[in-house]
N, CA and C atoms of all chains as a GROMACS GRO file, in nm:
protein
  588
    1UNK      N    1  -1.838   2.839   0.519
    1UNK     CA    2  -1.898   2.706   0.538
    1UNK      C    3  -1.926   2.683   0.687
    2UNK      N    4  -2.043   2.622   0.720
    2UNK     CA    5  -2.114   2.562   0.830
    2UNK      C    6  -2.024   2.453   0.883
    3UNK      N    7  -2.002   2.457   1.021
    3UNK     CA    8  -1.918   2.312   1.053
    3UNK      C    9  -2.014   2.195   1.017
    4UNK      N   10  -2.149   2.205   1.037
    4UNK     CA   11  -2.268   2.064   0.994
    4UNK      C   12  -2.193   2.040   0.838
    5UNK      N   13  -2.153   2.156   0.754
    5UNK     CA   14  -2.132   2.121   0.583
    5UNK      C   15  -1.988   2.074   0.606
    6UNK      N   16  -1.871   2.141   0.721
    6UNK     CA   17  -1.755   2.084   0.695
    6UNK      C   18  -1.771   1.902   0.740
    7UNK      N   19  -1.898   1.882   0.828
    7UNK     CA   20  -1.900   1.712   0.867
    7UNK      C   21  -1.960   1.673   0.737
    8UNK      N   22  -2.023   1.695   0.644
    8UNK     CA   23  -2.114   1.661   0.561
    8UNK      C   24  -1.989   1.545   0.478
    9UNK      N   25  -1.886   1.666   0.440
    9UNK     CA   26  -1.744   1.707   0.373
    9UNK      C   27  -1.670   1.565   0.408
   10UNK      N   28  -1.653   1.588   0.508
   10UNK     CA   29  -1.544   1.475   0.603
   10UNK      C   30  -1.599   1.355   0.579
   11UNK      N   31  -1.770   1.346   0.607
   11UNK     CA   32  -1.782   1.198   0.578
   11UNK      C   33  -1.767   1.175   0.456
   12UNK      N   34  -1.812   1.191   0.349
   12UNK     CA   35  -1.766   1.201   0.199
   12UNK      C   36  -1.637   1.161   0.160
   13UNK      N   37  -1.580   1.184   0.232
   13UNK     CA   38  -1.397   1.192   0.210
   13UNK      C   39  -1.374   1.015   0.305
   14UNK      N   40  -1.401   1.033   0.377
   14UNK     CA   41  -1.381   0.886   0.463
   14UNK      C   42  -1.484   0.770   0.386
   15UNK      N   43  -1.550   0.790   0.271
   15UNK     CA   44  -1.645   0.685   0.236
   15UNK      C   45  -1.535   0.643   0.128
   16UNK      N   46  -1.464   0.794   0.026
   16UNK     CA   47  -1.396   0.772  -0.072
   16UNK      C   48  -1.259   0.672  -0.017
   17UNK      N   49  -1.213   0.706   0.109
   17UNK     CA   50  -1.110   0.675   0.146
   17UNK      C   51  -1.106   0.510   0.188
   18UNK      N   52  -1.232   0.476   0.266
   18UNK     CA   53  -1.220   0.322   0.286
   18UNK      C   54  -1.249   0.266   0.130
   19UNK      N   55  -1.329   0.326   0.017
   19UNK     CA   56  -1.312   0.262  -0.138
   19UNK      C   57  -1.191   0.222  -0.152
   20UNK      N   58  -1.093   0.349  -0.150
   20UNK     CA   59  -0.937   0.339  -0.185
   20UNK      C   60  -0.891   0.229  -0.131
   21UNK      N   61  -0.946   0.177   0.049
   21UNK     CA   62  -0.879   0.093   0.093
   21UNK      C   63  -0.928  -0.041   0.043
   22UNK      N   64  -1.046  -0.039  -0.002
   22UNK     CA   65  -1.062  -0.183  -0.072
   22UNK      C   66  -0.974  -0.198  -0.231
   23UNK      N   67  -0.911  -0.102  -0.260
   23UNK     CA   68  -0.834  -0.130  -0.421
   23UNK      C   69  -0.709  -0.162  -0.332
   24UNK      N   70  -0.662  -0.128  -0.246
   24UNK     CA   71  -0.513  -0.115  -0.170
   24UNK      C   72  -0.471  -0.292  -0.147
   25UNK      N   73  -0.587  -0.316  -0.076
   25UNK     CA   74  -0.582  -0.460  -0.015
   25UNK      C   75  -0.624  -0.576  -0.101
   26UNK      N   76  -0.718  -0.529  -0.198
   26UNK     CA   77  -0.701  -0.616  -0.298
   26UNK      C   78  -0.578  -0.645  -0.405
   27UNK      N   79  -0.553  -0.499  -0.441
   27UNK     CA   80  -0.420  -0.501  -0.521
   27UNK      C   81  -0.302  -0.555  -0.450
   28UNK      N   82  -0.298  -0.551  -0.316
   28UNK     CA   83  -0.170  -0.622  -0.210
   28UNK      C   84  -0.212  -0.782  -0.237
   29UNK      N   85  -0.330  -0.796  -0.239
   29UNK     CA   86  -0.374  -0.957  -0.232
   29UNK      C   87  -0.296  -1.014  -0.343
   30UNK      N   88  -0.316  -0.961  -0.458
   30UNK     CA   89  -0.286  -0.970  -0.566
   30UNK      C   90  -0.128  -0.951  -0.623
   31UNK      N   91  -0.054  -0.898  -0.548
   31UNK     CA   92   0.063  -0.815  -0.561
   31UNK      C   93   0.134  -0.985  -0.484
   32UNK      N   94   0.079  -1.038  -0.386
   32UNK     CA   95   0.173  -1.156  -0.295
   32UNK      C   96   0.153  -1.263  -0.329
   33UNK      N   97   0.014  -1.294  -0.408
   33UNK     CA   98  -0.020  -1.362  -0.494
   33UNK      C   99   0.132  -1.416  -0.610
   34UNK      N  100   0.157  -1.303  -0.637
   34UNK     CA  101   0.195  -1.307  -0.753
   34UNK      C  102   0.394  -1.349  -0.692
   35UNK      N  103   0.456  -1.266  -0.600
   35UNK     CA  104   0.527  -1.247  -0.549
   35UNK      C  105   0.589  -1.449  -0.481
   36UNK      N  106   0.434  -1.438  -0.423
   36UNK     CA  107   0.462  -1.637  -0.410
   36UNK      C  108   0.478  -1.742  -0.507
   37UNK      N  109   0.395  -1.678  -0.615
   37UNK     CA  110   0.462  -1.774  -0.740
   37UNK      C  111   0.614  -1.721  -0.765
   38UNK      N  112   0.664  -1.643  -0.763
   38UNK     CA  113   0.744  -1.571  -0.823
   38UNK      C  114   0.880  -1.686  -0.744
   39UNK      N  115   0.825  -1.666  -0.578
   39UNK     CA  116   0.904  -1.755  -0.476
   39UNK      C  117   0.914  -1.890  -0.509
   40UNK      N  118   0.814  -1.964  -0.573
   40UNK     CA  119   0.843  -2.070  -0.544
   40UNK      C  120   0.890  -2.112  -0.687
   41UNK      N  121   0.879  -2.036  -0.776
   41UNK     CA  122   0.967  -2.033  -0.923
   41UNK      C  123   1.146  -2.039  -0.896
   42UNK      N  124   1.176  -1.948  -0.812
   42UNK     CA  125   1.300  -1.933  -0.796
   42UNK      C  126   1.353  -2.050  -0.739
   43UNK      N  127   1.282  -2.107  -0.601
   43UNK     CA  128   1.342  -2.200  -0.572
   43UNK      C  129   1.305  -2.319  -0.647
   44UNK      N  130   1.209  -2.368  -0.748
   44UNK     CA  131   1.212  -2.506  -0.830
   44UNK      C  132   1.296  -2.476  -0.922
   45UNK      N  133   1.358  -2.348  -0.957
   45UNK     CA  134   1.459  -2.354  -1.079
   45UNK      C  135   1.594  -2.309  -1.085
   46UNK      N  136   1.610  -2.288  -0.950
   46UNK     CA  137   1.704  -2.263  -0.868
   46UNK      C  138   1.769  -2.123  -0.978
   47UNK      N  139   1.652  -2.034  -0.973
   47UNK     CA  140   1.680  -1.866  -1.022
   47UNK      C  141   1.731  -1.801  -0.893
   48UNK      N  142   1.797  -1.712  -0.921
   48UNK     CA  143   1.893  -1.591  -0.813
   48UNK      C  144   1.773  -1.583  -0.711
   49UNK      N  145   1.775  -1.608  -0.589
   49UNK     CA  146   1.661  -1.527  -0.510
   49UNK      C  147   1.698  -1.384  -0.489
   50UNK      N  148   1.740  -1.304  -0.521
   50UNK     CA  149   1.753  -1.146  -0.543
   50UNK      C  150   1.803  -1.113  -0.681
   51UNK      N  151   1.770  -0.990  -0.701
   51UNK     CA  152   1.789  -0.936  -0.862
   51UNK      C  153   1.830  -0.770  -0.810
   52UNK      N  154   1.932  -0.727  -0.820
   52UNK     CA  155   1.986  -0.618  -0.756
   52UNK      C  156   1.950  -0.536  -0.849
   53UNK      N  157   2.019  -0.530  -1.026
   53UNK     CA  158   1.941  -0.436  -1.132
   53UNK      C  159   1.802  -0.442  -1.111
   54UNK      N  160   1.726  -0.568  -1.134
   54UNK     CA  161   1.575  -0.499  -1.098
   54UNK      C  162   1.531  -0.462  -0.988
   55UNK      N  163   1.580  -0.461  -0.887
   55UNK     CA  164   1.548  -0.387  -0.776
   55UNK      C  165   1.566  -0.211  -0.794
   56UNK      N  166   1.706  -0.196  -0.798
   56UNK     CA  167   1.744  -0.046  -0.857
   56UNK      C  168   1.598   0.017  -0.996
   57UNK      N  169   1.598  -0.040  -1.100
   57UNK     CA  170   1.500  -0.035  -1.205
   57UNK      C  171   1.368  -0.026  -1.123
   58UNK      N  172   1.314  -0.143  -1.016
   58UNK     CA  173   1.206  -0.085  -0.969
   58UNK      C  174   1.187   0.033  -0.901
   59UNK      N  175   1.301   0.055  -0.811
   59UNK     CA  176   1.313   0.191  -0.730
   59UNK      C  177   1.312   0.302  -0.791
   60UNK      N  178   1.371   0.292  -0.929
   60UNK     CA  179   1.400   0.456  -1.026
   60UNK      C  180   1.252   0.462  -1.126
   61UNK      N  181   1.187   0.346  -1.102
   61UNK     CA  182   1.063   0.376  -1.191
   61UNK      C  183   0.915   0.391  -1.057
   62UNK      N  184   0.963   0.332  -0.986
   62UNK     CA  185   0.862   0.380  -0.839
   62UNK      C  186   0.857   0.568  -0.838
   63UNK      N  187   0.996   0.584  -0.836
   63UNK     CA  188   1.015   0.740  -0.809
   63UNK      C  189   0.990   0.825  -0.889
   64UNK      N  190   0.984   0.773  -1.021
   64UNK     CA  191   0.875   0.858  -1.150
   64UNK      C  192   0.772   0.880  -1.135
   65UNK      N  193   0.683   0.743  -1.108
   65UNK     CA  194   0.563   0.717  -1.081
   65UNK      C  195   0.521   0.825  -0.975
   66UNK      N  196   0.577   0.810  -0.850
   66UNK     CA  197   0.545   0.897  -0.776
   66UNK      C  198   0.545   1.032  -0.784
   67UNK      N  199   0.664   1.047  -0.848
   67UNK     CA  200   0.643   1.204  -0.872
   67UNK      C  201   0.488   1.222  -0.984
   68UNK      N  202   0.490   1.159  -1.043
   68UNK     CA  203   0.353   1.204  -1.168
   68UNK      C  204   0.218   1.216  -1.002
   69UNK      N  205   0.213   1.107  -0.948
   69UNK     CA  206   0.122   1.078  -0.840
   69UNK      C  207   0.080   1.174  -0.772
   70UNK      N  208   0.173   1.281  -0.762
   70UNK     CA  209   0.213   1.397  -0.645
   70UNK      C  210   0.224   1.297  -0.554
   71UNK      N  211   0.291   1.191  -0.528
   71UNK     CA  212   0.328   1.142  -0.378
   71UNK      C  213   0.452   1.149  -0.342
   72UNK      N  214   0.461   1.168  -0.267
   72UNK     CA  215   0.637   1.182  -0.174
   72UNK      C  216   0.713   1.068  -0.198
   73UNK      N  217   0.815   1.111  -0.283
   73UNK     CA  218   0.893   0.994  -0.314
   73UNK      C  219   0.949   0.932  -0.212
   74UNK      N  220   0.987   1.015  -0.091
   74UNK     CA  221   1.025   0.912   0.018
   74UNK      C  222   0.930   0.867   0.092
   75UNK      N  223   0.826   0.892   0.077
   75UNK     CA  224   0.708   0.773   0.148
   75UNK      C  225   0.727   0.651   0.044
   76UNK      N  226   0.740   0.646  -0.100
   76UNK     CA  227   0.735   0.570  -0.173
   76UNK      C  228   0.836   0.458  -0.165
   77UNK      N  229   0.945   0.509  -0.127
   77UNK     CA  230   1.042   0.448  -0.065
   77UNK      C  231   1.069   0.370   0.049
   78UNK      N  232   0.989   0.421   0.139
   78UNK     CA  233   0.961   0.375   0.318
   78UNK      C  234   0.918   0.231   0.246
   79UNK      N  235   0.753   0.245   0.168
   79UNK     CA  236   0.633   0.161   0.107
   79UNK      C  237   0.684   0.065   0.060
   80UNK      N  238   0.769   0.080  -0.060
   80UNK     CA  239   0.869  -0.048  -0.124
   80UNK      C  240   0.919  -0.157   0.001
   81UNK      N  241   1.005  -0.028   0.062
   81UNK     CA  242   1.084  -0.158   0.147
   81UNK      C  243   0.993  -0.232   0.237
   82UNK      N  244   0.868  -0.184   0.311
   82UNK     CA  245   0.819  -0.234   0.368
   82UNK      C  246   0.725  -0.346   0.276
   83UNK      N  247   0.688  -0.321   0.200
   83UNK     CA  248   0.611  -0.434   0.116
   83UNK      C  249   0.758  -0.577   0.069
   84UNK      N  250   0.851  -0.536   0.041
   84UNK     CA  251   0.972  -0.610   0.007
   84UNK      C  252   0.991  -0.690   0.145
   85UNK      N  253   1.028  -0.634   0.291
   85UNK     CA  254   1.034  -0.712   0.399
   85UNK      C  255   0.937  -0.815   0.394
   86UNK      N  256   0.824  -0.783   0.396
   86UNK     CA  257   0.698  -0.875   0.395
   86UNK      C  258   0.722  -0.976   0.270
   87UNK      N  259   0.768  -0.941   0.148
   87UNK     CA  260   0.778  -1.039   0.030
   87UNK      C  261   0.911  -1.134   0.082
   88UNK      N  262   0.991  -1.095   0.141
   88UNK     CA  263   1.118  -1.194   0.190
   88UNK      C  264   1.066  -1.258   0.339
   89UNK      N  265   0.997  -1.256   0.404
   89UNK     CA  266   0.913  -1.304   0.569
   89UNK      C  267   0.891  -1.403   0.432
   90UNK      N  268   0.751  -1.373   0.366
   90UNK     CA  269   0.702  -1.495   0.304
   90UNK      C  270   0.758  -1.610   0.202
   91UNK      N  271   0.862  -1.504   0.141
   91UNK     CA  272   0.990  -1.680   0.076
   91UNK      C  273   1.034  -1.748   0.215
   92UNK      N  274   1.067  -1.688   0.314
   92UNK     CA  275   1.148  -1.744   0.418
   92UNK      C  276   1.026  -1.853   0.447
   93UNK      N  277   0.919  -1.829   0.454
   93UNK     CA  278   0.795  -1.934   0.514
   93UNK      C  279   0.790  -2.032   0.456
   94UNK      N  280   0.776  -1.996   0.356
   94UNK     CA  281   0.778  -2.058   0.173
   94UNK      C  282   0.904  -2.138   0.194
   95UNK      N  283   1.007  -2.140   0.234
   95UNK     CA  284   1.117  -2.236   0.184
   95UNK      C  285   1.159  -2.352   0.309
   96UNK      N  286   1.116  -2.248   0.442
   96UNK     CA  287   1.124  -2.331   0.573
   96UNK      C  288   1.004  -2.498   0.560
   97UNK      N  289   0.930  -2.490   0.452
   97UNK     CA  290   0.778  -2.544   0.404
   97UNK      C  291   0.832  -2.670   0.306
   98UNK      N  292   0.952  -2.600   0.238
   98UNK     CA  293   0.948  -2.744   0.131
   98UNK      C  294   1.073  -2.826   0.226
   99UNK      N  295   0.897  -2.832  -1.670
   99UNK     CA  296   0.916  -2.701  -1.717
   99UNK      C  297   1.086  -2.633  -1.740
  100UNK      N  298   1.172  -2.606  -1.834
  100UNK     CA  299   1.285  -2.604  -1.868
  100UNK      C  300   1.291  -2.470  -1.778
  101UNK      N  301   1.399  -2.445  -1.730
  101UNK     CA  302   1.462  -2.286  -1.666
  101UNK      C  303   1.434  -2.214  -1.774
  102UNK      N  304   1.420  -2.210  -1.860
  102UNK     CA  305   1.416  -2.089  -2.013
  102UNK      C  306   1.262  -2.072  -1.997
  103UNK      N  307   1.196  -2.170  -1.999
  103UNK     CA  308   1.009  -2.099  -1.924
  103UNK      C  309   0.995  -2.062  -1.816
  104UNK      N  310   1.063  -2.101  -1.713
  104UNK     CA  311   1.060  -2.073  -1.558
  104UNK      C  312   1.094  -1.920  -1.577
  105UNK      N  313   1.188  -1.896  -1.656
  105UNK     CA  314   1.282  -1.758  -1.665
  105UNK      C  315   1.122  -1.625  -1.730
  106UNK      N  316   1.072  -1.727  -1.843
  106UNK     CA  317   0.964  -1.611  -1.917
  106UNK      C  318   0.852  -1.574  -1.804
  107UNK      N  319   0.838  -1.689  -1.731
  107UNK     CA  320   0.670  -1.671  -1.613
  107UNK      C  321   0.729  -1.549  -1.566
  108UNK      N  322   0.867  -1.566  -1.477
  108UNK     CA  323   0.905  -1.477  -1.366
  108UNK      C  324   0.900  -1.349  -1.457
  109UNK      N  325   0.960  -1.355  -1.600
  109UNK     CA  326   0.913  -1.222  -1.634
  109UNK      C  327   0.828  -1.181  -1.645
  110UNK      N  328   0.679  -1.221  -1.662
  110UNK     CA  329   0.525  -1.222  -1.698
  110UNK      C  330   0.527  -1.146  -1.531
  111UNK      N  331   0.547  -1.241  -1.464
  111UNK     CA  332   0.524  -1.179  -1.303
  111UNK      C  333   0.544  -1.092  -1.285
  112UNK      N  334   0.668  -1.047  -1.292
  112UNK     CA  335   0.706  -0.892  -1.274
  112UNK      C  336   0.641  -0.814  -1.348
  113UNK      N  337   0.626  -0.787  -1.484
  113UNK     CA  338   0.586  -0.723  -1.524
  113UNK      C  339   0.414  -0.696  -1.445
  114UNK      N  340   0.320  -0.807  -1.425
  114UNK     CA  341   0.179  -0.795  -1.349
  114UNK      C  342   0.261  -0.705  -1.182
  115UNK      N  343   0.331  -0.708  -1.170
  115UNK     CA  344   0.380  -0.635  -1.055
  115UNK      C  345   0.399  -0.511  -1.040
  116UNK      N  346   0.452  -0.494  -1.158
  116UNK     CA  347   0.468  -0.324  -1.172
  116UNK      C  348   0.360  -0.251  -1.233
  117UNK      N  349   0.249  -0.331  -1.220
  117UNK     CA  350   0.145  -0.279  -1.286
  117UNK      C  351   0.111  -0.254  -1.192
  118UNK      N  352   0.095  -0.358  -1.119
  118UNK     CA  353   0.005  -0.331  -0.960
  118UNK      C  354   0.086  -0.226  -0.904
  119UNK      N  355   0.179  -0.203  -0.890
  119UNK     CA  356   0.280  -0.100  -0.805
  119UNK      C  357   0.192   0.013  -0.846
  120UNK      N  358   0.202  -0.004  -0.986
  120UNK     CA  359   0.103   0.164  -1.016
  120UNK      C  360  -0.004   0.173  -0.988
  121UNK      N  361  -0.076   0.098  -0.997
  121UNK     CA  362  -0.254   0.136  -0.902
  121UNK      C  363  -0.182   0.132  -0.758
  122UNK      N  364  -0.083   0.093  -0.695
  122UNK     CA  365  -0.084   0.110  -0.554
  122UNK      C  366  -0.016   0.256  -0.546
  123UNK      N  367   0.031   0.307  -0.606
  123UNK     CA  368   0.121   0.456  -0.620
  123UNK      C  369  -0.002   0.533  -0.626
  124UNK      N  370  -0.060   0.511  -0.732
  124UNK     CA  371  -0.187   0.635  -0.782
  124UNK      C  372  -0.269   0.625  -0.693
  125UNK      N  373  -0.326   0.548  -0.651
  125UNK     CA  374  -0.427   0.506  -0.495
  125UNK      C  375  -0.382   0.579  -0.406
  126UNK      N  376  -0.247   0.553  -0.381
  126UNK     CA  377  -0.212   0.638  -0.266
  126UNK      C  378  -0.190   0.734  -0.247
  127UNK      N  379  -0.134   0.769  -0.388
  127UNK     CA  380  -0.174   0.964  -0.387
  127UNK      C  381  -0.307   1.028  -0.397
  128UNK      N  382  -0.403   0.945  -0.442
  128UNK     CA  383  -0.520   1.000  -0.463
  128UNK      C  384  -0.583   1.005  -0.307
  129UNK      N  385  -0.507   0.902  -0.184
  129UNK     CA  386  -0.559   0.814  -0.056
  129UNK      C  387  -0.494   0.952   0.000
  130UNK      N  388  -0.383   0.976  -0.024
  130UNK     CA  389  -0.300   1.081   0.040
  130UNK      C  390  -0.371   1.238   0.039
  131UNK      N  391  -0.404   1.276  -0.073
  131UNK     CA  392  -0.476   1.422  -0.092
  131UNK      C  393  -0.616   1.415  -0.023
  132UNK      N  394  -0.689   1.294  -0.027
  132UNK     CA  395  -0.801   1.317   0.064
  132UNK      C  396  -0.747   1.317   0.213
  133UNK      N  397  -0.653   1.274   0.251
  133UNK     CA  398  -0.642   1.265   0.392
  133UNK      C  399  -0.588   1.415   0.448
  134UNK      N  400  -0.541   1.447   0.317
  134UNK     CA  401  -0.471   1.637   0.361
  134UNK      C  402  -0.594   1.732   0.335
  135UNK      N  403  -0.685   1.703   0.296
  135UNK     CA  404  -0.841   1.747   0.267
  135UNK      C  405  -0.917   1.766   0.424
  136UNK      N  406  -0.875   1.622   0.510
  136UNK     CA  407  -0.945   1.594   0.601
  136UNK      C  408  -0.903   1.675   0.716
  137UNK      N  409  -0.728   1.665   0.702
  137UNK     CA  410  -0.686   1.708   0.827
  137UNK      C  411  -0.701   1.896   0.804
  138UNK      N  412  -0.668   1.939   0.689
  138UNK     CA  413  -0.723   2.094   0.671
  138UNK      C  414  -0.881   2.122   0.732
  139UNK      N  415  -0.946   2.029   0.726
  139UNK     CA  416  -1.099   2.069   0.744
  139UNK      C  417  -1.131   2.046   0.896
  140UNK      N  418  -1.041   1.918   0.932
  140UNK     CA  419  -1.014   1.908   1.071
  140UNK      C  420  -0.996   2.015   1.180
  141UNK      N  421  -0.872   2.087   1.141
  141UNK     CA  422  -0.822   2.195   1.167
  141UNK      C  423  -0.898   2.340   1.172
  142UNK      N  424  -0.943   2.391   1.065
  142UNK     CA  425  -1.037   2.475   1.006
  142UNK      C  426  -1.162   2.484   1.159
  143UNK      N  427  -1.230   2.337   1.102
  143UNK     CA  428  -1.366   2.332   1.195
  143UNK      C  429  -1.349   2.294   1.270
  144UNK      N  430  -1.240   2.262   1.345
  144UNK     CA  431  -1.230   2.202   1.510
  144UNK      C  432  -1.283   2.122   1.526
  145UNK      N  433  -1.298   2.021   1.424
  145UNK     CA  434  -1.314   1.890   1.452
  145UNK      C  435  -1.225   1.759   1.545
  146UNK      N  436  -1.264   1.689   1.596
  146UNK     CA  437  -1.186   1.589   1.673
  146UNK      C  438  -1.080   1.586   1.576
  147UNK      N  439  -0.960   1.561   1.617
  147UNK     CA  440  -0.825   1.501   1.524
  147UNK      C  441  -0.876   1.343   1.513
  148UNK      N  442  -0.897   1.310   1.628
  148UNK     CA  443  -0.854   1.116   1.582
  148UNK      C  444  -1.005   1.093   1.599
  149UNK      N  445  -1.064   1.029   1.589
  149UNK     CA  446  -1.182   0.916   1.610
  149UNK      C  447  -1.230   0.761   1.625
  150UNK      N  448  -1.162   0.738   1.738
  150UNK     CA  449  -1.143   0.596   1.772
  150UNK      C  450  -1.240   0.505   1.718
  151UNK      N  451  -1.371   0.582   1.702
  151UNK     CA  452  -1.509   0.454   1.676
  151UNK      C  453  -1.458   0.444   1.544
  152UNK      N  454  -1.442   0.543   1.456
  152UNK     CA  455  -1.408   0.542   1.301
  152UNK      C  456  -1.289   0.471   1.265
  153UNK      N  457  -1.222   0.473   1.325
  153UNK     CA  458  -1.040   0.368   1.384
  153UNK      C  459  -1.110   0.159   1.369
  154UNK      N  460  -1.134   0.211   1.488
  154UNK     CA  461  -1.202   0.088   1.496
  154UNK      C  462  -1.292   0.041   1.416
  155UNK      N  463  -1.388   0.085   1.336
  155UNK     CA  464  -1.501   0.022   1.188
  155UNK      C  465  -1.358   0.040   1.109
  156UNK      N  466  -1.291   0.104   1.092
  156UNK     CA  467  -1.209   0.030   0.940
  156UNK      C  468  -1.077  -0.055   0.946
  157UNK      N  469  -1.057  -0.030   1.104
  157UNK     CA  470  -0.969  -0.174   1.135
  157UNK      C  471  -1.013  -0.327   1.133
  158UNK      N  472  -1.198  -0.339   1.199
  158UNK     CA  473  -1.249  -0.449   1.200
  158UNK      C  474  -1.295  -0.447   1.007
  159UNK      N  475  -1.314  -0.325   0.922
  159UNK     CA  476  -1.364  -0.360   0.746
  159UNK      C  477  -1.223  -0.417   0.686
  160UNK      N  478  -1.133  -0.363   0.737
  160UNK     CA  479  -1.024  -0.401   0.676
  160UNK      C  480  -0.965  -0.534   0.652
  161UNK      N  481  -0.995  -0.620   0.811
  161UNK     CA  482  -1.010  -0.737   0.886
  161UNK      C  483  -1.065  -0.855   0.775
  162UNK      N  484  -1.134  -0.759   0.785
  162UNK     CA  485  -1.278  -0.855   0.679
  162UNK      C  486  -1.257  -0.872   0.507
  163UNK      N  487  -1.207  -0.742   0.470
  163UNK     CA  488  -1.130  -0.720   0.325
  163UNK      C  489  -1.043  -0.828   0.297
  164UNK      N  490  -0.940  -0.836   0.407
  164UNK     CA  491  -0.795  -0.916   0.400
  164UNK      C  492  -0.837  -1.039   0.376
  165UNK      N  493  -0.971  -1.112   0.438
  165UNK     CA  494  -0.975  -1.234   0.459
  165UNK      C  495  -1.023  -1.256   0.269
  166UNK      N  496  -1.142  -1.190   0.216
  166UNK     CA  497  -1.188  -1.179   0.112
  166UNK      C  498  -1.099  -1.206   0.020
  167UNK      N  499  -0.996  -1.104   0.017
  167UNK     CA  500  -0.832  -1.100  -0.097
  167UNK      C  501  -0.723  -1.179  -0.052
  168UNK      N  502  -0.763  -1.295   0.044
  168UNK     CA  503  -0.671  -1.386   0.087
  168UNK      C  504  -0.555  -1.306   0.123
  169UNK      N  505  -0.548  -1.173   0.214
  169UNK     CA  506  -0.448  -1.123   0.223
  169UNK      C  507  -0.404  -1.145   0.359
  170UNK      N  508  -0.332  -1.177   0.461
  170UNK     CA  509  -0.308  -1.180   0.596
  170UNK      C  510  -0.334  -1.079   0.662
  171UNK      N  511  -0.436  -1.082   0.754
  171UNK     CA  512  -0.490  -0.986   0.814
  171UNK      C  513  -0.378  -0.911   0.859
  172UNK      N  514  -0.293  -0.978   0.974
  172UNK     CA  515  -0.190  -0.916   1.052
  172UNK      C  516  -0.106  -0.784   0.923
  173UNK      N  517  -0.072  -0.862   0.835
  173UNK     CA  518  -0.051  -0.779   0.720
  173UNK      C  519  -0.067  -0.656   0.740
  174UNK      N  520  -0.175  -0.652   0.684
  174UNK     CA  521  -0.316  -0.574   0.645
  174UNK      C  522  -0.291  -0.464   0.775
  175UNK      N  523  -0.345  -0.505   0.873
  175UNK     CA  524  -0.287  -0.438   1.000
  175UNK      C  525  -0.186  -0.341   1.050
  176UNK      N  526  -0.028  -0.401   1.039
  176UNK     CA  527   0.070  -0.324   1.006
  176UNK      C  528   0.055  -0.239   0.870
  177UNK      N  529   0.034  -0.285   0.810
  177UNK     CA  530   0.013  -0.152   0.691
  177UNK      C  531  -0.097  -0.046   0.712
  178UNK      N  532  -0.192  -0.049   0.758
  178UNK     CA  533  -0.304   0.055   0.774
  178UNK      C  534  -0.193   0.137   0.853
  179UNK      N  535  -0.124   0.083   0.952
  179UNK     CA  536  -0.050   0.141   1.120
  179UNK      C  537   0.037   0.202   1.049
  180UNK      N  538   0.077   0.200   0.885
  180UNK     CA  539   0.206   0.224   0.900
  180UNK      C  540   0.159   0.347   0.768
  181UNK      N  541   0.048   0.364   0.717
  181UNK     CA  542  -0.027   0.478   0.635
  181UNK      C  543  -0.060   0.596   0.756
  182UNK      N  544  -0.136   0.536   0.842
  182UNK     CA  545  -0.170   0.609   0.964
  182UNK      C  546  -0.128   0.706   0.985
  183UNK      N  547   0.038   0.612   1.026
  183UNK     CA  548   0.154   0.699   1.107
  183UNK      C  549   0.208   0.799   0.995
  184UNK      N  550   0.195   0.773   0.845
  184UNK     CA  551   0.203   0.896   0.754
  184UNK      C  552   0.134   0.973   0.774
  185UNK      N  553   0.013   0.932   0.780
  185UNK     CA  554  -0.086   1.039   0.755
  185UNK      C  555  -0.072   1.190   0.878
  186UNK      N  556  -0.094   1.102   0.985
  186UNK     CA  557  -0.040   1.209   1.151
  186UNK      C  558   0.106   1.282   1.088
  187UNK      N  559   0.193   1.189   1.048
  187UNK     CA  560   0.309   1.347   0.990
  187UNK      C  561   0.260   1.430   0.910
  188UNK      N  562   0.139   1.409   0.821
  188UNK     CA  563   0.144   1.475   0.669
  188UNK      C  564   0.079   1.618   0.778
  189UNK      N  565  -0.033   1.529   0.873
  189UNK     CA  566  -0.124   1.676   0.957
  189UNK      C  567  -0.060   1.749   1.030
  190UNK      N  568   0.057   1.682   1.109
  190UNK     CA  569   0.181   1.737   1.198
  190UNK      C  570   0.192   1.877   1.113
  191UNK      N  571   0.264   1.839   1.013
  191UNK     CA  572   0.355   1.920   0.913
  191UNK      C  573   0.229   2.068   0.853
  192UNK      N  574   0.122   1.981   0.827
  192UNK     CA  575   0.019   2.102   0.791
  192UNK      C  576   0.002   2.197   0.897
  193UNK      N  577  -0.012   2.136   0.990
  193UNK     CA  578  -0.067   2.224   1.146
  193UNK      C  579   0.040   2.340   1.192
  194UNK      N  580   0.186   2.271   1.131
  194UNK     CA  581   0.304   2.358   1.133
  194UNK      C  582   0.274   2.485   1.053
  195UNK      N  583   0.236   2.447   0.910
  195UNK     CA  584   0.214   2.532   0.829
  195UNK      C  585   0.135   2.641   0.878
  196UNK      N  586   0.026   2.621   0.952
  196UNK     CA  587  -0.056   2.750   0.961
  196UNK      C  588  -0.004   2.837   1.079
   0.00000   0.00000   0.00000
């Protein structure tokens, strides 16, 4: 292969890749969406604000998932917690509010 | 609304959650194999590793995404930074390989 065909290649791959990033950020939109109702459920009904079994249950079914994915279960892991920090920043906003 | 419906939503929620988890798992493995596509071809054809102009159009599309999916840009931001910084290990580790 021609390096002109390996650029041909690359851009192709970076067109697919910002697609991916529009499902990523929508599905996140959608994912905190959901996460803020979830917040402000807990506190009008005064539900547990943490769930330790479903946390564990999400983590052992993340790590299935991933393996089917071929993705690195410990990136998958890093991903959780970092999306989870961000879901507890926004109850904290969420409750400093009512 | 009685705690015994408050209790069914939050389950409705979760469950739309772990749905989304899985388009965000499968995305990202599918996000992940093109990026080990890129950095092999990178490598191969001696192409630039990084490309700041290309950095910059999908930091300012991304920008623009977040606002669309009501997602917080800053968000949005740290998370690209924090795929990124995968991605540079995944090429690290390949570049080792050869």
């Amino acid at each position: 292969m021609q390096e002109d065909q390996a650029e041909k290649i690359l851009k192709k791959h970076r067109e697919s890749i910002d697609r991916l990033d529009a499902i990523l950020v929508y599905t996140l939109g959608e994912r905190f969406k959901l996460t803020q109702e979830v917040g402000i459920l807990k506190a009008k009904y005064n539900l547990p604000p943490s769930d330790l079994a479903r946390e564990e249950r999400q983590v052992a079914r993340l790590d299935k998932l991933s393996k089917c994915a071929d993705l690195d279960p410990e990136f998958t892991k890093k991903f959780l917690n970092f999306i989870i920090r961000e879901v507890i920043q926004h109850h904290q906003i969420q409750r400093n509010k009512q």
